[in-house]
N, C-alpha and C positions, 0 to 999 in steps of 0.2 A: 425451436420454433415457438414465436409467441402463439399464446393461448387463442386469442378470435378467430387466428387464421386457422388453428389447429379443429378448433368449433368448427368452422364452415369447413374446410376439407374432408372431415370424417359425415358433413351432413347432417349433424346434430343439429346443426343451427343453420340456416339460408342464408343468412348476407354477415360480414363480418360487419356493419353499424351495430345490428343488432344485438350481437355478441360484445362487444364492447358497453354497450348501454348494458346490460343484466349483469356483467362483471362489476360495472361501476356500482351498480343498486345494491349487489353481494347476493343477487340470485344465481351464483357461480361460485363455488367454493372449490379451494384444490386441498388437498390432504386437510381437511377440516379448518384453512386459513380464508381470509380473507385475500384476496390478491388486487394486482392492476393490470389489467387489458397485456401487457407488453411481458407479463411474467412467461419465463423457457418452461415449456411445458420437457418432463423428462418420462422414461419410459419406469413405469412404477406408479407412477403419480397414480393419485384417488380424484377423481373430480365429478363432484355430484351438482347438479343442476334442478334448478327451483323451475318448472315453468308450468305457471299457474297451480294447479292443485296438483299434478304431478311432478314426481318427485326422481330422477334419475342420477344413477351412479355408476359413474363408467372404472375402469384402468387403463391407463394407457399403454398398449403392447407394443405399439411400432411407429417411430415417425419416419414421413416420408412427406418431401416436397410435392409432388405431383400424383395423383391418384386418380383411378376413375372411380365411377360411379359404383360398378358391382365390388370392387374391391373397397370400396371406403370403410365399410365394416367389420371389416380384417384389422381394424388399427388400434379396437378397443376391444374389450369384452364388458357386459352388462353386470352387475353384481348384485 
């Protein structure tokens, strides 16, 4: 699954524009790289996000196309 969609699914991020603008600026890093909007998020991954002065670090536990709302935070854990 690319990465913005994977953003907006788990509700980290609201809109996938958005998500793809912050990947582009590198306020989205995945295992400490540099990426592009269309990078396969895999299960493992480290993906730490810039927004604004907070600073978050997720892992990826689970992909899944379709999720709802209480379950979206079942797909990462915080670090």
């Amino acid at each position: 699954m690319r990465l913005d969609k994977y953003l907006k699914l788990t509700r980290l991020i609201k809109r996938r524009e958005v998500a793809k603008v912050l990947i582009t600026e590198g306020s989205i890093l995945v295992n400490n790289k540099i990426i592009k909007p269309s990078y396969s998020v895999e299960i493992g991954d480290v993906i730490k996000l810039k927004l604004g002065e907070k600073i978050i670090k997720i892992k990826v536990k689970d992909i899944k196309e379709v999720v709802n709302k209480k379950s979206a935070s079942s797909l990462y854990d915080i670090i």
